[in-house]
C-alpha positions in Angstrom: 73.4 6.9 26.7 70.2 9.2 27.9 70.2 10.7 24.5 70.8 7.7 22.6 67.9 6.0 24.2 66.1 9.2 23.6 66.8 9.0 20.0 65.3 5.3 19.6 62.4 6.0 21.0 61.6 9.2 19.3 62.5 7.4 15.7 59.4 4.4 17.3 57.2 7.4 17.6 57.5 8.8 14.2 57.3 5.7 12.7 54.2 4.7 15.1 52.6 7.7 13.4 53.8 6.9 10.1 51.7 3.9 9.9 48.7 5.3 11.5 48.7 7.8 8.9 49.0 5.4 6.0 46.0 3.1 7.8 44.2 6.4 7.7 44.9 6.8 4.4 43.7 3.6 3.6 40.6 3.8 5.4 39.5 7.1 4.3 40.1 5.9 0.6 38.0 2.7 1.3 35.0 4.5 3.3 32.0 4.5 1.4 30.9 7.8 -0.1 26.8 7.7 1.8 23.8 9.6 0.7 20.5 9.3 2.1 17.9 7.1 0.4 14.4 8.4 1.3 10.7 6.5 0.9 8.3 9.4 0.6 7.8 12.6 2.7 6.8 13.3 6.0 4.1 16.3 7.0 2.3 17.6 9.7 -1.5 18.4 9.3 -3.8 20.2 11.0 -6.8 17.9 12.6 -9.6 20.3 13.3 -11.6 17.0 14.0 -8.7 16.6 17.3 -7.4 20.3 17.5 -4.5 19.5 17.0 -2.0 18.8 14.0 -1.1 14.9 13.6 1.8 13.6 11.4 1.4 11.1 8.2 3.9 9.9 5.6 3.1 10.5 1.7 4.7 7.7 -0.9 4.5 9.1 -4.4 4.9 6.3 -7.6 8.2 7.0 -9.4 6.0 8.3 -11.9 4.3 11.4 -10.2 6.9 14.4 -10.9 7.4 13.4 -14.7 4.0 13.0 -15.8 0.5 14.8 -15.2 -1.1 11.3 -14.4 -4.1 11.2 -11.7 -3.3 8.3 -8.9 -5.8 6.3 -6.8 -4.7 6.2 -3.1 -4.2 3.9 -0.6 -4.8 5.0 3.3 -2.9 2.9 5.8 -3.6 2.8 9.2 -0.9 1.7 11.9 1.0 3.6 9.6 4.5 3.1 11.4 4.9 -0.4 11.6 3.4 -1.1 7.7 4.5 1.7 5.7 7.6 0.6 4.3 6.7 -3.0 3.3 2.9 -1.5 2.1 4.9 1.1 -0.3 7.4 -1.3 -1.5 4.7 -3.9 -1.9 2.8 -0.9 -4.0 5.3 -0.3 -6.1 6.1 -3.5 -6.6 2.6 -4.7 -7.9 2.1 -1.5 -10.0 6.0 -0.8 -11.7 6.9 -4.3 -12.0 3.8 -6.1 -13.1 1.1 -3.5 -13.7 -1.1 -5.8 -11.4 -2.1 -2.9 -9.6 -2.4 1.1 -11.2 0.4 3.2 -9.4 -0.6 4.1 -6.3 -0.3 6.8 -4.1 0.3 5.8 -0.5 -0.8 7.5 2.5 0.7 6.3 6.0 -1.2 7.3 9.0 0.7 7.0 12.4 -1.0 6.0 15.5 -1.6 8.9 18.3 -4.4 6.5 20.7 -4.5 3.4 18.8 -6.5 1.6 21.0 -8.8 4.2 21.6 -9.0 6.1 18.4 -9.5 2.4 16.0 -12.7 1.1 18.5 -15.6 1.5 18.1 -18.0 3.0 20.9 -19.0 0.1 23.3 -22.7 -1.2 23.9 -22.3 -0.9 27.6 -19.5 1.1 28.8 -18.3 1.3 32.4 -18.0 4.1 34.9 -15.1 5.7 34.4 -13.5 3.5 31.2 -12.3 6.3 28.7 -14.8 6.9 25.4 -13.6 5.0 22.4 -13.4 7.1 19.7 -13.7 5.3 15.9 -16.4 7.5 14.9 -14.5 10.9 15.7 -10.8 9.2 13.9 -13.4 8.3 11.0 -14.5 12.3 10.8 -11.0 12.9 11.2 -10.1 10.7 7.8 -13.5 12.5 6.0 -13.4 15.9 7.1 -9.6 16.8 7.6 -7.2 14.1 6.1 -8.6 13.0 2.5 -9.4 16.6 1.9 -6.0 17.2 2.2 -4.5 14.8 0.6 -7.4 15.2 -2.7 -6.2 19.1 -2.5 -2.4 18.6 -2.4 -1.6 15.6 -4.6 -3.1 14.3 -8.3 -5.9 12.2 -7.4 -8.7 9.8 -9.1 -11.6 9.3 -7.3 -11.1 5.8 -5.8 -9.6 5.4 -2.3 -8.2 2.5 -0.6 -8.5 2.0 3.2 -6.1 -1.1 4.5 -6.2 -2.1 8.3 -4.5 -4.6 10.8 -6.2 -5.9 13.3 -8.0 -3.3 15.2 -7.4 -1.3 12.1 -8.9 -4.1 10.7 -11.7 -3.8 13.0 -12.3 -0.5 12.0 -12.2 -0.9 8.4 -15.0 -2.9 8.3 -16.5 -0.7 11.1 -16.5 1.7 8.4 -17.2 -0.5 5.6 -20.3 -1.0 7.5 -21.5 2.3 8.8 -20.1 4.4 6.1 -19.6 2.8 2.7 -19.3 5.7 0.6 -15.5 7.2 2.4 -13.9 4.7 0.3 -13.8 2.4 -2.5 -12.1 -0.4 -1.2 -12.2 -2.0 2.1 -9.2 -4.6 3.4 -9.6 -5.5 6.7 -6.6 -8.2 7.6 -7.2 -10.7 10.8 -9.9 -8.2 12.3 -10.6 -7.9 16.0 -13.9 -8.7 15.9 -13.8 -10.0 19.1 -14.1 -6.3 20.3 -17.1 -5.6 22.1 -18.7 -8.8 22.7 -18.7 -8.7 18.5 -20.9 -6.2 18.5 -19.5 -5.1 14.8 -20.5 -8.9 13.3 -24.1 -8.5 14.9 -24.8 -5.8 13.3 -23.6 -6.5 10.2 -26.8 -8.4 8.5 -28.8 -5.4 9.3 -26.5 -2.6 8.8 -25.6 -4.4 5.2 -29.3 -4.4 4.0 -29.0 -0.6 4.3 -26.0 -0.3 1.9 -27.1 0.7 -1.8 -25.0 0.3 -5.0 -22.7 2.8 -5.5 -21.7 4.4 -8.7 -19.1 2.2 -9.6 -18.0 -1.4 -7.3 -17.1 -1.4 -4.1 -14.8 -4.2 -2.3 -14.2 -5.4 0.5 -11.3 -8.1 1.4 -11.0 -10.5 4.8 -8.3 -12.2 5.9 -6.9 -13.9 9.1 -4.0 -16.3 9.6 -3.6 -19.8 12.0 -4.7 -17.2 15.3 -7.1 -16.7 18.1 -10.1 -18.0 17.7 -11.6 -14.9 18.9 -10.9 -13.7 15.3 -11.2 -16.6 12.8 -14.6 -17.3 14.0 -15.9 -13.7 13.8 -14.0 -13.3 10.1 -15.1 -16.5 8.9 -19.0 -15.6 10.1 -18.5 -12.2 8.1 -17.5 -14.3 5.3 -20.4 -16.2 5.3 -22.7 -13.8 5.4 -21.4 -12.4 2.7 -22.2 -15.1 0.8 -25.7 -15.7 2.1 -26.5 -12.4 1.2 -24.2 -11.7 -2.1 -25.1 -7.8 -1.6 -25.4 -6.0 -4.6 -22.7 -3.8 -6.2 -19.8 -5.6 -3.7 -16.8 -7.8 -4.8 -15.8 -9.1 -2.0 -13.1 -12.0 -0.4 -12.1 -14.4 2.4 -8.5 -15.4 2.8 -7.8 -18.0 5.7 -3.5 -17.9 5.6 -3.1 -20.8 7.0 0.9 -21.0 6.9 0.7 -17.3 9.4 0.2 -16.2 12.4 -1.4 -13.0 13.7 1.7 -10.6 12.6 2.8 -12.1 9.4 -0.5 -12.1 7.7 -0.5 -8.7 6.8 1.6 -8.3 4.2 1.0 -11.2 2.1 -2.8 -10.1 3.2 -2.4 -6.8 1.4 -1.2 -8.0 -2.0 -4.2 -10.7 -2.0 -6.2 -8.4 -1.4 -4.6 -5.6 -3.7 -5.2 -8.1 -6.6 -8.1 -8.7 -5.9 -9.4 -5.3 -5.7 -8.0 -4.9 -9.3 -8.2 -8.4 -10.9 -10.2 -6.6 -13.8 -6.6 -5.1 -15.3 -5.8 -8.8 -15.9 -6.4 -9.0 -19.6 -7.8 -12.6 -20.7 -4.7 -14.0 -22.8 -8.0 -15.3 -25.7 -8.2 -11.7 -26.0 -4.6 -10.6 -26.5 -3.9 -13.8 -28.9 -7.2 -12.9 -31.1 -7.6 -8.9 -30.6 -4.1 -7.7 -30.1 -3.8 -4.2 -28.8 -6.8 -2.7 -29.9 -8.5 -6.0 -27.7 -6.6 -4.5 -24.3 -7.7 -1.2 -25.0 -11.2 -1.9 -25.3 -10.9 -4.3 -22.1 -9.8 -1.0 -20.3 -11.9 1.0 -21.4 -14.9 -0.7 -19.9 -13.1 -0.5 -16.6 -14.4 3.2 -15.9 -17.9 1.4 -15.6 -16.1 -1.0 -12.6 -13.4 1.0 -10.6 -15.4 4.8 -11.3 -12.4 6.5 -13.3 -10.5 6.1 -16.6 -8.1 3.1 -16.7 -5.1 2.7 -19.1 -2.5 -0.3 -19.5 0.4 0.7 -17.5 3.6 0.8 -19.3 4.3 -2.7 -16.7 1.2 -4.6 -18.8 2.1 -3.2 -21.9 5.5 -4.8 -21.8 4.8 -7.7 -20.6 2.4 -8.7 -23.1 4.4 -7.8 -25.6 7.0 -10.3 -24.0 4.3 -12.6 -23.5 2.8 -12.6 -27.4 7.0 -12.7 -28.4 7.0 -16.5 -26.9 4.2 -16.8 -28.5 5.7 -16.1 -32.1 4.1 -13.4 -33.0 6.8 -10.0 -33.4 4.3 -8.2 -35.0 1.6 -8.2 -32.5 4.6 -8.2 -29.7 6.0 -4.9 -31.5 2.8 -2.8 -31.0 2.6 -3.2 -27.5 6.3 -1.9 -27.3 5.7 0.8 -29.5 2.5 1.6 -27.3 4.0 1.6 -24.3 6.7 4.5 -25.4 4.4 6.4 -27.0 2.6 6.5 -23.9 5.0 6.9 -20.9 8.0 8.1 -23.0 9.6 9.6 -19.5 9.2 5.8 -18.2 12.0 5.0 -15.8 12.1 0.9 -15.6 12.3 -0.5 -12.2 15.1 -3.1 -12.7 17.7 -1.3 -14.5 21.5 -0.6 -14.5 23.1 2.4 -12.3 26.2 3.5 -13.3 29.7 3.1 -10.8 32.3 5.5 -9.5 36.0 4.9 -10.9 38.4 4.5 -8.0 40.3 7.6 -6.7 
């Protein structure tokens, strides 16, 4: 009877392990083969301005390894909490819609945000530790963009975007050193900072700012927030346009449907388009010039943005889809054929990946 019983159980066991083999089986034939999908690269850099080396994140458009193009680039500050909607937003505007050139992105990680985005106060206390904008702004001059310029296929226009009390020190910048970048977008600045020192001194320090070579811009925002930065921004703004300084382009977005956090990314493309409303083509030229109307349009956009501008391979299609509902093939046909002659390594954003058979 011992044995029997024995026997019964044992047969429980092997078929016990029977079906735990066969719902391994079947799980390991319905786990997902994984691979890692990656947003840029990540380096450490030496920051002689700090001694010491600080990290940042690189995204490169899709573009960059098949072509010998030259990119504009975009600096981001608070680079760990923006860098992933910023890039995707970039390549967004600039593969999808050519709204924007293809931009190179550069994320900058805080180390001492608080310290490192303020500016120096009028009156500081006993014993309060030194703010420090003006040694993170030698930092960005003297160690960063010089690395970037000497590592990656730049043009010469830069892009400084900031949050906050990076927006605070964007227009910090803006103010004291206009020339370190092309354009400025400073989103819901805290302009509060310092009894709002930076807005006080902004008539005086703006009737020191010369023309540059080519435009500069600048872009405010702020959403449904603290006073203590609506009222600043919105005072900035109106100096701006009592003053209309010469050479500027310049913006004031109030979002009223945000709040402090959520203005900054639809902030950045406002303020992206803006920047680069000029690669718009007028549709009364693309209806009566055709193609050799957008080419001329861009090449008077060296005079504006300070390098050579061509119609991404985004615009070129898309007006050749728009002049196609217009009924006209012919005209739509010479944008296509443009746009393959000159990106014939183009990789489209939307397109079809293939699938795995089953095993």
């Amino acid at each position: 009877m011992a044995r029997a019983s024995i026997s019964w159980a044992s047969s429980w066991v092997v078929l016990a392990l029977a079906a735990m083999s066969c719902v391994q089986a079947v799980a390991a034939e319905n786990k997902p083969t994984t691979s890692t999908v990656t947003l840029g690269d990540e380096y450490w850099i030496r920051a002689n301005v700090f001694q010491q080396q600080r990290r940042i994140q690189v995204y490169l458009p899709s573009s960059y390894h098949s072509s010998q193009q030259r990119y504009p680039v975009l600096y981001l500050l608070d680079g760990d909490a923006y860098y992933v909607s910023v890039s995707g937003t970039v390549r967004l505007l600039s593969e999808s819609s050519g709204r924007i050139p293809e931009t190179i992105v550069v994320s900058i990680p805080n180390v001492a945000r608080a310290r490192e985005l303020a500016p120096p106060v009028s009156q500081p206390k006993p014993g309060d530790e030194p703010y420090e904008a003006d040694q993170f702004l030698q930092f960005l001059k003297q160690d960063l963009i010089p690395w970037v310029e000497s590592h990656y296929r730049t043009q010469p226009f830069r892009i400084i975007v900031g949050h906050s009390r990076g927006g605070l020190f964007t227009l910090y910048t803006f103010l004291n050193s206009p020339d370190t970048f092309n354009a400025y977008l400073a989103l819901s600045p805290a302009l509060w900072w310092d009894d709002e020192a930076v807005v006080k001194d902004a008539p005086e320090k703006l009737k020191g700012i010369k023309p540059g070579k080519s435009m500069r811009f600048l872009y405010l925002s702020a959403g449904h927030e603290s006073i203590e930065i609506t009222e600043p921004t919105a005072r900035v703004a109106k100096l701006l346009e009592q003053t209309q300084p010469a050479g500027l382009r310049w913006r004031y977005d109030y979002l009223a449907n945000e709040n402090h956090m959520s203005s900054h990314l639809p902030s950045t493309i406002a303020g992206l388009q803006m920047v680069f409303a000029d690669l718009q083509v007028p549709e009364r030229i693309i209806l009566s010039q055709g193609l050799a109307g957008v080419e001329a349009h861009y090449a008077k956009l060296q005079q504006t943005y300070g390098y050579e501008l061509r119609p991404s391979h985004a615009m070129l299609t898309w007006i050749g889809g728009f002049l196609e509902q217009q009924d006209q093939p012919k005209a739509a046909a010479e944008f296509f054929q443009r746009a393959q002659q000159l990106y014939p390594d183009h990789q489209p954003l939307l397109r079809d990946w293939p699938a795995r058979p089953l095993q």
